[in-house]
Structures are given as C-alpha cells and as structure tokens.
N, C-alpha and C positions, 0 to 999 in steps of 0.2 A: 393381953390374954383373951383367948375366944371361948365361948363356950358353944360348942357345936352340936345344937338340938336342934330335934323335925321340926319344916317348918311351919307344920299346925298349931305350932305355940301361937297364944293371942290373948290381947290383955284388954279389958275394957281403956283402957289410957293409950291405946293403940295413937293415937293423935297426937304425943307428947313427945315422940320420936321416932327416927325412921326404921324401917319395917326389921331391918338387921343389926338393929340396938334391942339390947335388952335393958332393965329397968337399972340398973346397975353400971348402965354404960359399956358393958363389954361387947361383944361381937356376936352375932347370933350365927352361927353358919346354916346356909341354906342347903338343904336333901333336896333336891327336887326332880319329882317322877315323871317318868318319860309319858307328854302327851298322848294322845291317840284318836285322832276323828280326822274330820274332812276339813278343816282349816290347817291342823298340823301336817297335812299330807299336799297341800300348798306350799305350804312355807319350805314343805322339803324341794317341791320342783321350784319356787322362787330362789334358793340358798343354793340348787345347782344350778341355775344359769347366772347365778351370782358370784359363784368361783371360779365358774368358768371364764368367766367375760372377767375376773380380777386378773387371775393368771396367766390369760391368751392375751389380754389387750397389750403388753410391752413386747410380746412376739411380732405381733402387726405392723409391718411395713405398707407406706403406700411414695410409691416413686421414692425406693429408696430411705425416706426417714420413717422414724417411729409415729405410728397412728397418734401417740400421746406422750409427751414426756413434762414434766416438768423438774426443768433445771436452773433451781432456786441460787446455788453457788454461784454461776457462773449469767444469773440471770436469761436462762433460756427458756424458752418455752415451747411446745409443738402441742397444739390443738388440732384436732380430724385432719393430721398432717401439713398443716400450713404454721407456719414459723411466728410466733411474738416475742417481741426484744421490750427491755426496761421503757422502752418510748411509747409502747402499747399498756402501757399499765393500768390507762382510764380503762379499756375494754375490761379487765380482769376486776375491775373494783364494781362496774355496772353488773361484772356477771357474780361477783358476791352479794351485789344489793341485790340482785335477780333472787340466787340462790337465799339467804334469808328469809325473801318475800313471800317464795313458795313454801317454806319451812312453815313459815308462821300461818299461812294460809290452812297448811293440811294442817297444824293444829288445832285452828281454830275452828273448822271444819269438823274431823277426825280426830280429834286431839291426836294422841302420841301414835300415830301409825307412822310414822318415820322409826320412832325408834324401835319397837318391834319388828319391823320387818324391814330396813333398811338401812338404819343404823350399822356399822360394821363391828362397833363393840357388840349388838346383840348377836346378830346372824353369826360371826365365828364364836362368839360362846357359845350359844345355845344349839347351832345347826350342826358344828363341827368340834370342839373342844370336849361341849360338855356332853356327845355322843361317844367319843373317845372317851370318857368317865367311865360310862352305862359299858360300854364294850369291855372296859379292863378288870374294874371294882363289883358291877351289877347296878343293879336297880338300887333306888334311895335308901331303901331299906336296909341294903345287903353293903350301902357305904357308911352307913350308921354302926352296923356291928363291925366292918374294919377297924374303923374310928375306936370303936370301944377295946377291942381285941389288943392283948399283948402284944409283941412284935416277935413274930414269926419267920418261917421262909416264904407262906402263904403273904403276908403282909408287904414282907420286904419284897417278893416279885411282881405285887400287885401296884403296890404302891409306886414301887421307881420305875417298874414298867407303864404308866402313868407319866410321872414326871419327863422319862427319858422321852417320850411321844409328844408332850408337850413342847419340851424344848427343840425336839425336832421340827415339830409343826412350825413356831415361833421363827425359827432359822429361815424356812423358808419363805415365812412371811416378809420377815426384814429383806431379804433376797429381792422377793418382787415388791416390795418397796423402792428398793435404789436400784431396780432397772426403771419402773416410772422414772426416778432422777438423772441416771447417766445412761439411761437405755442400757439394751440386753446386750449389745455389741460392744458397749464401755465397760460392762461387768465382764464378760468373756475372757478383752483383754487385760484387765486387772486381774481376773484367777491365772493367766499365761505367763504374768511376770514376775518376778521376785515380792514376796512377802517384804520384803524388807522397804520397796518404793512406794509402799500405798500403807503402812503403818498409821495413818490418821484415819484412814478409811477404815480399815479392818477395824480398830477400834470402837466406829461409831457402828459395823456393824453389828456387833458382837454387842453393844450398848442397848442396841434399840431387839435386839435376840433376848436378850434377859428383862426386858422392859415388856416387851408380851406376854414373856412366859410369866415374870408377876403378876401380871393384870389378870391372867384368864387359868392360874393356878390358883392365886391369893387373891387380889382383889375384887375378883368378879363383879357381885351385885353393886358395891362400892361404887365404883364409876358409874353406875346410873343413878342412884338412889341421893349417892353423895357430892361426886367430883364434877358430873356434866353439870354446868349453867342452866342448860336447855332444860333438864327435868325440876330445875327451880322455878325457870318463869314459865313454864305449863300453866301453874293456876294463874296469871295473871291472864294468859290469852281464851281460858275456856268463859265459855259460858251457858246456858241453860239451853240452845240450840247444836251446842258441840254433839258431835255423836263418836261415842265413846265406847268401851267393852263394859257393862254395865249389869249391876245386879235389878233386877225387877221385884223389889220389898211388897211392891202391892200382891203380886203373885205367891210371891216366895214365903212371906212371914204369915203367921208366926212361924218358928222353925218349929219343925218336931220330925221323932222318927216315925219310919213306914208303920200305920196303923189301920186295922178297919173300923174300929171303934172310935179313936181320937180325929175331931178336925179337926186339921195343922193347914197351913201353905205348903206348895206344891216342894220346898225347899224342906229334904231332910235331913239336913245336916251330915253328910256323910264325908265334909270337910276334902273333895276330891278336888274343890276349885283351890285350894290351899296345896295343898300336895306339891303340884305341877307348877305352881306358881314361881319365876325364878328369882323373885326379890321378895317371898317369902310373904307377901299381903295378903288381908281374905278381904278378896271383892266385895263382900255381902256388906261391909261398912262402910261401901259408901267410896267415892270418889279420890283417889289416895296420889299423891306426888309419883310414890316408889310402882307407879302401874306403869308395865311401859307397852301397853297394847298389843301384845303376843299373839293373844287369842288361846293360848295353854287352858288359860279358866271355862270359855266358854267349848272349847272339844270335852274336858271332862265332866262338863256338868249333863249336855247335852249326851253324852253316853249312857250317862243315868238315870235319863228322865227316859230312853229305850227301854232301859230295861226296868223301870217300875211301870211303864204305859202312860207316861204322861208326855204334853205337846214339850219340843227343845224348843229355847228359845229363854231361858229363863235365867240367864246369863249371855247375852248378844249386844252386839253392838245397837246403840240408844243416845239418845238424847237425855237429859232431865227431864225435860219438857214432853218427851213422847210417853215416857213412866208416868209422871206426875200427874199428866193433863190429857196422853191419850192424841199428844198433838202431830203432826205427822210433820217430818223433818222441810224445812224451809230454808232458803238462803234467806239469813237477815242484810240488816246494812252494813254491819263492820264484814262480812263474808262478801259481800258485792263489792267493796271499797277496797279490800287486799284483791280483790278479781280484778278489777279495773286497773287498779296499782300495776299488779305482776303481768298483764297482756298488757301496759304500757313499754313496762322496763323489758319485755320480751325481745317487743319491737324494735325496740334503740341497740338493745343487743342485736340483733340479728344483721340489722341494717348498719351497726359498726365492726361487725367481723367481714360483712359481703363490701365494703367498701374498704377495707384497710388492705392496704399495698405491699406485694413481695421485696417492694424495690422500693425505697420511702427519700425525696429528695429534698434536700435543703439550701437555698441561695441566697445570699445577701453580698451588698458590695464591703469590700474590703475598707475595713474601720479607718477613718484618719487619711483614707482617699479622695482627693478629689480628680477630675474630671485630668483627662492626657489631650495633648492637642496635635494633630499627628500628620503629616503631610496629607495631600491631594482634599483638604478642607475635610476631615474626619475628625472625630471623638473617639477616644476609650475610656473607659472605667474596668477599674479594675474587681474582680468578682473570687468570693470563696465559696468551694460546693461541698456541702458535706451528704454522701449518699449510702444510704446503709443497705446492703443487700442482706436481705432475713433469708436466701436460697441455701440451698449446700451445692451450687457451682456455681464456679466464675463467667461473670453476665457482660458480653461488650455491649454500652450503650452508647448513643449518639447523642449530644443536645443540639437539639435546633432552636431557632428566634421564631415566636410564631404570626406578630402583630406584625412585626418591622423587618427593614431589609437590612443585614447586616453581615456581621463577622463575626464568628467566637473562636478565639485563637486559644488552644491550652498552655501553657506554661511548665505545668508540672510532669505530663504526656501525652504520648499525638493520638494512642491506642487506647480505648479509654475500654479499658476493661476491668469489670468489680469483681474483688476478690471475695469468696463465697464465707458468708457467715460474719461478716466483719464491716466496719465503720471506716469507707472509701472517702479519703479529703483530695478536693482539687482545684485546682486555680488555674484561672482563666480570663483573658480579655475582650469583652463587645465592645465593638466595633462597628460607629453609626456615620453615615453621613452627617453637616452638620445642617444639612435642610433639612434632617426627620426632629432634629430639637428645637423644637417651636417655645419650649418653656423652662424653668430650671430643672424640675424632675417631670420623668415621662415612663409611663409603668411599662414594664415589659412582659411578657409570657414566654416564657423558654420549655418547650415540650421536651421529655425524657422519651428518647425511643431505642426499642431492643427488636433489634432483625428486622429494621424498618414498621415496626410496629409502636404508638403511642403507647406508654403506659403511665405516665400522669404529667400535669402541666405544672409548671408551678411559677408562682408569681414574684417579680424584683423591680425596682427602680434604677434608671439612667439618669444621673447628673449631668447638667449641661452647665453653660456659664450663663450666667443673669441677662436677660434678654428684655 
C-alpha cells in the first residue's frame, strides 16, 4: 500500500528510515518539481550527449565490426573494435578493479556525483522518463491532484498516455541493450526471420521491456535509496574532506521567513530544495544515504536567494570541513592513495590491451611423446598448436623455427590458414639435425608470421635422447 504525498513531508525521526518510508512503513511517493538554474541546464546538455553516444554507439562500425559489443552468451567481446575471447578475461577483471577504483575515488572525493549525473538509473529517470511525466500529467502539483481525482477521460488519457510512453521508451531501451549484445546486424537479422526461431530471445526481450518499465514507472527512488549497494556503502567512503552538495547551517540557520524586523539565517524556509528533490530528502538535515548528488537542491535554492538579494551558494557543493571550519578543499591521504591505486591499475590496463594479440598461439609437444629418430642422422618431436584467431577473417599464417635450423612439417595441413573467429588446432613435426641437440631438452622459438610479417614468438622445448 503507498500513500502518495508531497515530498515536503518531514519528520524530526527523518534518521530512522529512508527518505520514501513513511512512519508506518508504507511507501511515500515522491512529486517532484521540475528544477530550473544553471547546473539543471548542464545536466540537460550532459543527458544528451549521453543518449546520444547510448544509442549511436551499437550503430558504429570500424573495419567492419561493432565499435562495442559485448557478447556474454557466446563469450565475445569487441572493445574500441578489437576482439576479446574467454582467454582475455584477466584484462576485463583488471578493468572492473579499474572501474571500482575510480568509483570509489569520485566518492570519496565528490561523494555521489556518479550517481547523479552518471548513473543510468538516474540520468533516464530524471533526464528522460520523468520529463515525459512533466510533458503528459504537468507539474508535481498538477500530478498530485490526478492522483487524487476520480477516474475520468481526463485521467484515463493522461495517465495511460503516460504508461503507453513509458513502455514505449522501455522497448527501445531493451532494443539497444541486446544490440550491445548481439550487435545491430544480429538484431536486424533476428526481426527478418520467423518469430517462431528466436522464441527464447523474444522472450528475454519483452522480460527485460517490462523490467524498465517497473523500475522507472514504480519503483523509481527505490533503487537508489534502497536496492543499489553503492548508496549503502556511500557513508562508509565519506569523510569530513568529501565535497558533497551540502547545506551551509552556519549561514542558513536559524530558519525563519522573509522579514525586515526578524533576524533569521539567510534560509527561509521556502522548502523549494525539497520540492525538486528526487528521493524526496531535505538537505538542510544534514548529510543523508538517500542524496544522490543531482544538484536539483542547490539550482532551486540559489533561484531564491536571486530573488530575495541574497549571495547563492547556500546549498553548493562543500565539504564538512569547508562549512564547519571555513577550511578550503584538500587532497587528504586516503584521496592520494585511491590516486596512486587507480593511475597504477590505469597503467596495467592500458599496457594489457596495447599488448594483447589478434592472433594468440599456443605450443606444446605432444603428451606421452618422445623423441622420433629418422634417417640422414635427424630428430623429431612431435608438436600440438592451438591458435585462436579473435579477427572476423580468415588469416594464412606461417610458423618458422627462429633459434635453430630445422623442419616443421604439418600433418594435419600444408595451407595453414585460420578460420576467423574460432579456436584453430594443428599438428606438426620439427625436425633437427642431431648436432643441434647437445642436451636432453633444448628450448625452441617458433615465430608466428602473417604476409611475411612476425606477429608473436612463442616459446617450446625439443627432446633429444640422454647425452
């Protein structure tokens, strides 16, 4: 059961639960009114070059593949157009310890400017969904008295003119969802062929359609306030150097309204930072889980401080320490120590995508072989190659011997060419004179070459006989 009131409600026990619970445990539903200053009119040019770059990026081809895909099913991957297979998986685990590092960095830093302005639950609610609200219903106020209003024709065309938009929206989100996954060219041909061959697919799409449309219909504020992890361990990473979207108590308090007779602080309680608020908190009390750094609070407060003549700034981003003490922002040591961290793991990153191979080979000799003994005073061993081509064409390579003079005869074919996208095996025999075996094992280098060109070495051992 919800009870769906403004969210200027506020309780002194505000601390006791989060900001869309009410005392009684039901559901508070959040009104909230369309910001208006110079940080909301950022967020609008950041939220369209954020849909644009969502929706364009699975259009993007370079030589042929997709700019980006990841194809979890089948274990593929295309990163800035170059290929990673299950074998590359250390790279993607360094670039989730990356990606954490810097999470936790801007929190610790910025607290939660990830999730206001980055976050994708926030930005499609607030930049896009909950515009489409304001467009169909009105203003918070004018979705309060829906809310209250009988059911009408006014209602019923507002309302499911609403819903049907949502669901619309939602559709074409799961859409460009699973072109990141099968690419745009794998969706194309899946709407070309029978409904009836791709029946698990459609299902998950239509799964993950109605899985949006709950979230940014019903549960909105919920996944920040409640469901994400990240807005739980927020207060573990702040601390008194964080700089945060903050209320200024020394300025502000005591509250009172516009007077020329009464001093008050600069704060008249006009309750406009609540308003706009989207998880429905009042800043003024202080440091709260359910904030997720928007900036909504400080465009409407700073409107207001215009129009009575007083300095903005009385809701801005701050530290504790800069209110408290007046102290100007610093990097401390836990902010130098995630610094140093994340331009290490940057490094390692960087230097294992610019070193990982389109063409990845692997050699060992054949198990439970030993050495062949073969006319005109020669050795063989016998050898297995497994070679993965991460390309999307077929790649003829050579292998040469690169220490010693020898032979490599293939067995399996004469024509050695890798079939694109797929895990090439092949077997082969080197072939040494027995003056080059001086000892029982003697290391080899076998260069992998394509079009007469090296593109990686890789290392094996020759058996000889006991010497």
């Amino acid at each position: 059961m919800e009870d769906k009131i403004d969210s200027t409600e506020q309780h002194a026990t505000y601390r006791d639960r989060v900001s869309n619970v009410t005392e009684t445990g039901k559901r508070k539903w959040v009104y909230a009114e369309q910001p208006k200053g110079w940080f909301y009119n950022l967020r609008n040019y950041f939220s369209l070059f954020y849909f644009i770059a969502f929706f364009s990026i699975p259009l993007i081809k370079v030589n042929g593949m997709p700019f980006l895909m990841l194809n979890f099913p089948e274990g593929k991957f295309i990163v800035f157009s170059k290929i990673f297979w299950p074998q590359d998986f250390f790279i993607f685990a360094v670039g989730m310890i990356t990606a954490i590092i810097f999470v936790a960095l801007f929190t610790v830093v910025y607290g939660r400017l990830f999730c206001g302005w980055v976050c994708p639950q926030t930005v499609f609610m607030e930049m896009l969904f909950r515009k489409v609200e304001w467009w169909i219903e009105g203003s918070y106020t004018q979705q309060q008295k829906l809310d209250n209003a009988p059911w009408n024709t006014n209602k019923i065309i507002r309302r499911g003119g609403k819903h049907l938009a949502f669901i619309a929206l939602s559709f074409i989100i799961a859409n460009t969802f699973l072109c990141y996954i099968i690419s745009v060219d794998g969706l194309l041909k899946i709407v070309r062929e029978p409904i009836s061959e791709h029946l698990i697919l459609l299902g998950g799409l239509l799964f993950f359609t109605f899985l949006f449309y709950a979230v940014f219909a019903f549960v909105r504020d919920i996944v920040c306030t409640t469901i994400c992890p990240y807005g739980r361990l927020q207060s573990v990473m702040f601390d008194k150097d964080t700089m945060q979207v903050a209320y200024d108590y020394k300025r502000g308090e005591p509250r009172g309204k516009l007077s020329s007779t009464i001093t008050t602080g600069d704060c008249i309680d006009c309750n406009k930072c609540v308003h706009v608020c989207p998880t429905g908190i009042d800043i003024r009390n202080g440091v709260q889980m359910e904030c997720v750094g928007c900036t909504a609070c400080i465009d409407a407060c700073d409107t207001v401080m215009d129009k009575i003549g007083k300095p903005k700034g009385l809701i801005r981003y701050a530290s504790e320490n800069q209110i408290a003490k007046g102290r100007k922002f610093h990097f401390n040591s836990r902010m130098k120590a995630y610094s140093a961290l994340l331009i290490g793991l940057s490094i390692v990153m960087t230097l294992l995508i610019a070193t990982s191979h389109s063409i990845d080979t692997y050699v060992s000799r054949a198990k439970g072989q030993l050495y062949q003994e073969l006319p005109n005073n020669k050795l063989s061993n016998l050898y297995n190659a497994k070679i993965i081509n991460k390309t999307n064409q077929n790649v003829p390579i050579e292998l040469r011997l690169e220490n010693v003079t020898g032979e490599i005869k293939m067995i399996t074919q004469h024509e050695l060419i890798l079939k694109k996208e797929a895990l090439n095996e092949l077997t082969f025999f080197i072939i040494l004179d027995k003056n080059q075996v001086h000892k029982r094992d003697i290391k080899l280098k076998i260069g992998v070459y394509q079009n007469g060109k090296k593109i990686q070495t890789v290392n094996s051992t020759f058996l000889g006989p006991f010497i």
